[in-house]
N, C-alpha and C positions, 0 to 999 in steps of 0.2 A: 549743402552744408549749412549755408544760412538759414534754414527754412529748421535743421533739426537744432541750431545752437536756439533759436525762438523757441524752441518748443521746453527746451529745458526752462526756462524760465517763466514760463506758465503758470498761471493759477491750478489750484488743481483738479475743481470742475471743468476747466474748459479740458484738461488731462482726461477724464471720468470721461468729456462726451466724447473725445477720440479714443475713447477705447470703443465707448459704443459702438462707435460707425466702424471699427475693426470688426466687433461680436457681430455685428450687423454683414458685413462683409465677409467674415467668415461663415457664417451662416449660406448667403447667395451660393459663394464658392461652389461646395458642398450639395446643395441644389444642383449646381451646374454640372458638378463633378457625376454626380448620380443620374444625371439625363445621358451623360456620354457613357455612365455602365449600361444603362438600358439601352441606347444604341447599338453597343457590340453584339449584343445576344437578339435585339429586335429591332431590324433597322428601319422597317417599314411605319413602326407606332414612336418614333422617336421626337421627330417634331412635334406631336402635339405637346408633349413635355416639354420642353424648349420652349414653344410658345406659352405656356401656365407660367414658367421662370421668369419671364417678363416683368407681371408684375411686383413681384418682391424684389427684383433689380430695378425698377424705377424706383417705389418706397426708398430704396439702400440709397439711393443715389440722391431725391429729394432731401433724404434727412441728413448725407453728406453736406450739403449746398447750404442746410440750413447751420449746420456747426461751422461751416467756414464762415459765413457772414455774421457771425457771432462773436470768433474771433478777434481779441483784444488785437496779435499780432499784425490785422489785416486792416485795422484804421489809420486811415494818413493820418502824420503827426507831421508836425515843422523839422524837428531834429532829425527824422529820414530823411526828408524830403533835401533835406540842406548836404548828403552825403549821396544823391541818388536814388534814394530809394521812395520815388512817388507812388501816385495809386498803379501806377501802370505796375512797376513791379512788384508790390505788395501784392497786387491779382494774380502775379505770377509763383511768386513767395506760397499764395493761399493753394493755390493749384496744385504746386506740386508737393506739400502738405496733403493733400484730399489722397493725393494719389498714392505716396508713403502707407498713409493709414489705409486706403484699402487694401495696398498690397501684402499690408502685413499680415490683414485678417484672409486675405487669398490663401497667402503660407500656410495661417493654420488650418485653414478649409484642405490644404493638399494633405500637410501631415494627418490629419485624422481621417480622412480618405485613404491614402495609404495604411495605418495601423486599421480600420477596418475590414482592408482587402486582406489582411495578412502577407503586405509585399516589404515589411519593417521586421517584424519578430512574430508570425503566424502568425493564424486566425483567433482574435481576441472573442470573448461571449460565446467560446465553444462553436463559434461559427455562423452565428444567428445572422450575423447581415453579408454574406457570402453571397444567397440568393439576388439579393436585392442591387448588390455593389458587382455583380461579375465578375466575382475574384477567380472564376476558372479559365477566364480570356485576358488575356494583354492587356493593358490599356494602351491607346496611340495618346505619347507624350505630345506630340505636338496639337492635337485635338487640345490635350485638359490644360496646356499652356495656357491656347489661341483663347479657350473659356474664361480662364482664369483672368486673363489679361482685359476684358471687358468692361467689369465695374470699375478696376484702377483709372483707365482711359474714359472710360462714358465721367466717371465723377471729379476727376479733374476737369474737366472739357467746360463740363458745367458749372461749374467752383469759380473757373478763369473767367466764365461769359455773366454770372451772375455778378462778380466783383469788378469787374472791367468800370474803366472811369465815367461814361456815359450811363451806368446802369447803378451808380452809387447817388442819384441825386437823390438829394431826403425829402420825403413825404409830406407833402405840405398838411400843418395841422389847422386846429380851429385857432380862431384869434380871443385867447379870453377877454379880452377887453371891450369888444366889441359881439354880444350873444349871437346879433342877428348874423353873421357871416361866419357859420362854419365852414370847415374844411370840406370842398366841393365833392359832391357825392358819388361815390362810383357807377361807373356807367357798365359794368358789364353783367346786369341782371337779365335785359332781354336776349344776349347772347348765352348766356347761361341757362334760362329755359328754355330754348331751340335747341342745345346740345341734350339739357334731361331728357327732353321729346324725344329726339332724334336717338338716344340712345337707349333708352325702352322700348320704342319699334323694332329697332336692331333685334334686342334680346329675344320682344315677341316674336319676330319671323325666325330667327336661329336658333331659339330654343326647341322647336321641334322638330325633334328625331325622324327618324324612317317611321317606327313604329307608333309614332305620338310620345315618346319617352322624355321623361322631366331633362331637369341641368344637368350635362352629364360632365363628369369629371374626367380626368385625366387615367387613362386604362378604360375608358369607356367609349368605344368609337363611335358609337350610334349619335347620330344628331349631329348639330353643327358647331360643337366648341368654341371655335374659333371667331362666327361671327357672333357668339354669345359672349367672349370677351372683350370683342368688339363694341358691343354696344353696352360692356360696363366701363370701360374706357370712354366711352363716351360720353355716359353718364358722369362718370369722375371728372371731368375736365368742364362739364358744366356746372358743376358744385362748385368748383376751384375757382370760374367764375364769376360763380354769382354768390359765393361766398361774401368776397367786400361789401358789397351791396345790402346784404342780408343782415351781416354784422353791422354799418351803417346805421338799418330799420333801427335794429336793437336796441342803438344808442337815441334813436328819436321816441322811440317806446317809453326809454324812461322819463321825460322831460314832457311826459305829456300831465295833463292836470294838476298846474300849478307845482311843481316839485318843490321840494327843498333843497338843500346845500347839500345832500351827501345824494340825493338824485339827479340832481342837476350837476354835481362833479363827476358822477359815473355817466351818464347819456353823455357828456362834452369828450370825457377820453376816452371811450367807446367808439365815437365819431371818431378823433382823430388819429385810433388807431386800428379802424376799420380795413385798411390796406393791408396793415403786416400781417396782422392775426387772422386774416378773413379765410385767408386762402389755403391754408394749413386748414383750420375748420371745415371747411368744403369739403376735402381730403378726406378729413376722418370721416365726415356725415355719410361719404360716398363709403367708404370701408365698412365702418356700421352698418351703414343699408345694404350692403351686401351680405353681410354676417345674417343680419337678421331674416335676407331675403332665404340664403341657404340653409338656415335653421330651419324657415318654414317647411321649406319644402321638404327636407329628410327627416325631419322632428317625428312625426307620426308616419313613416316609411316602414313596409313592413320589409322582413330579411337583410340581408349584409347591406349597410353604407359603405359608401365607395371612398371615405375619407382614410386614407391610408399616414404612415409615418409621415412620409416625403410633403401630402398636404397640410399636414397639420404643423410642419416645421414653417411651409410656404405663409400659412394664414398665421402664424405669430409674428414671423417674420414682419410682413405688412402692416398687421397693427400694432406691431411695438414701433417701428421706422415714425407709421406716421402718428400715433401719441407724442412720442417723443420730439419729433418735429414740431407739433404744434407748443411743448411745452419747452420748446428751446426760442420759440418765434413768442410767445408771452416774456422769458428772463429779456428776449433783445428790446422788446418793447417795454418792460420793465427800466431796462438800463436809461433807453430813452428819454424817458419821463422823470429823470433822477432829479434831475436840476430843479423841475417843476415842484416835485414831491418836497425836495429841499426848501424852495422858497414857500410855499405853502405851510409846512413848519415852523418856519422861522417867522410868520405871521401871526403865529398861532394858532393855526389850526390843529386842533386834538387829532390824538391817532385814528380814535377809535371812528371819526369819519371817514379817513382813509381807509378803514377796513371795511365799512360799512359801504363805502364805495365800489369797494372791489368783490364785496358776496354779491352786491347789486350788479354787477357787470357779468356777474358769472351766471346767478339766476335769469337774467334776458338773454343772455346767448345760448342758455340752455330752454326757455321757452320757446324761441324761434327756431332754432335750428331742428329741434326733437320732432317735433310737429310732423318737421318736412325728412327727414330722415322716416320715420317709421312709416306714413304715406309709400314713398320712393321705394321703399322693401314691398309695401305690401302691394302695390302696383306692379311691381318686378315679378312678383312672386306668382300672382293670382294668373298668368296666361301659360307659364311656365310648368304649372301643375300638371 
């Protein structure tokens, strides 16, 4: 009850982003609901579908964790604190908040599941997704519950363990006052190119079928799916990685050859907000190079692509979670920096280097990262043909 009277009292973007992660959650649902109609009628090909849902339930659940740590409601203040309500249970406030809002977009994941099936008021669209939904079989309730009930619990779980008291400590930044001693560099680039390695091997050995046959998607049995999402998941997690790092580079890029004031104010917040923003970046880098690697390959494919409804719902799903994430992990770093922005203001400094700061930070994060994104597709791509 505390957790929905906070919510009334909301700004009303932070409202906007938890509908998001509803749309977003309803969306998963719906995926999930559609793997348990194709089990009824094909129980043998059903896991590999289950297994493709994975990753638009992680995105869901990534970009859940990121509106919760955004959350106005979820910063210790003194005037909680003084009634009870410390960090410990504001992570639990935030939690069960995450879990609200997915459950709500569950609900509509069911009800449009049901009006699809024609188990509400007939078969809507003359009947066109009848096929696809197995509305001439049962469904087992307790199956699309146990489904349903996944992202509410996986995105709470993580909502609690990202907001938990030990895991709110704040990012040490650079020291303006002193150039020589920025904010100490992140270390997880060498582990981040082990994992890219390690996860383009994967694809090259699983990506080939029995017959030599390219990525195969989901209704496609030939080849080895599974250890080919395996090693984009591994790919993913080494971007994620070595994102901070990368984003870091970016901010030393600009401060090289004598800079000025609006280069050397973007290279120094760049640096000190290479942690938050790095790893959401990663994220997309890894999603886009996947985009780009599947394009390759089916772009110039002759006869039917195997991109169906159900995937083309899965691949928006993903990269709108993780766009979105990163452009919610920018407004919290944005917030961050308010004070600074303020005293810098109040100095005198014109807007118009503030803004000239921030196309500069966007332009270097976009020269580094692009680079290595279109690389990672085309490396992806070329063994997998």
């Amino acid at each position: 009850m505390l957790a929905l009277r906070l919510a009334r009292g909301t700004h009303p973007l932070v409202l906007l982003r938890r509908l998001l992660v509803s749309a977003a959650s309803a969306g998963v649902g719906f995926l999930l609901l559609c793997t348990l109609g194709y089990a009824v009628g094909h129980p043998g090909g059903s896991v590999l579908r289950l297994l493709w849902c994975v990753v638009p339930l992680a995105a869901t659940v990534h970009f859940a964790v990121a509106v919760a740590r955004t959350d106005p409601s979820t910063r210790p203040r003194p005037g909680l604190s003084a009634v009870g309500l410390g960090p410990a249970r504001l992570a639990a406030i935030a939690a069960a908040s995450t879990a609200v809002t997915c459950a709500l977009g569950s609900a509509v994941a069911l009800l449009v599941y049901l009006h699809l099936r024609g188990d509400i008021n007939g078969l809507p669209f003359d009947g066109a997704a009848a096929g696809l939904l197995a509305a001439d079989q049962p469904m087992p309730v307790a199956g699309a519950l146990t489904l349903l009930a996944v992202l509410p619990v996986t995105a709470s779980i993580a909502a609690g363990l990202a907001l938990r008291p030990s895991a709110r400590r704040p990012v040490p930044a650079a020291d303006p006052v002193h150039p020589e001693e920025p904010a100490p560099a992140p270390s997880g680039l060498p582990w981040g190119c082990a994992l890219v390695t390690a996860g383009l091997a994967v694809e090259t050995y699983a990506g080939r079928g029995a017959r030599g046959s390219a990525f195969p998607m989901p209704g496609h049995p030939e080849g080895a799916p599974a250890g080919v999402l395996a090693g984009w998941a591994l790919t993913a997690l080494g971007l994620a990685l070595a994102g901070p790092a990368l984003a870091h580079f970016s901010g030393r890029l600009l401060q090289l050859a004598r800079p000025g004031a609006a280069r050397l104010l973007a290279g120094r917040v760049l640096m000190a907000e290479a942690r938050r923003i790095g790893r959401p970046l990663g994220v997309v880098c890894a999603v886009a190079s996947g985009a780009i690697a599947a394009a390759t390959l089916y772009g110039d494919r002759a006869g039917p692509h195997p991109f169906g409804p159900l995937t083309g719902l899965g691949a928006a799903l993903v990269m709108s979670c993780t766009v979105a994430t990163l452009l919610t992990a920018t407004l919290e770093s944005r917030h961050a920096r308010a004070h600074t922005t303020a005293a810098l203001l109040s100095l005198g400094t014109p807007p118009t280097v503030l803004r000239t700061a921030t196309l500069l930070r966007a332009l270097a994060l976009l020269t580094v990262f692009a680079p290595v994104t279109v690389t990672i597709a085309e490396v992806a791509a070329i063994p997998l043909r």
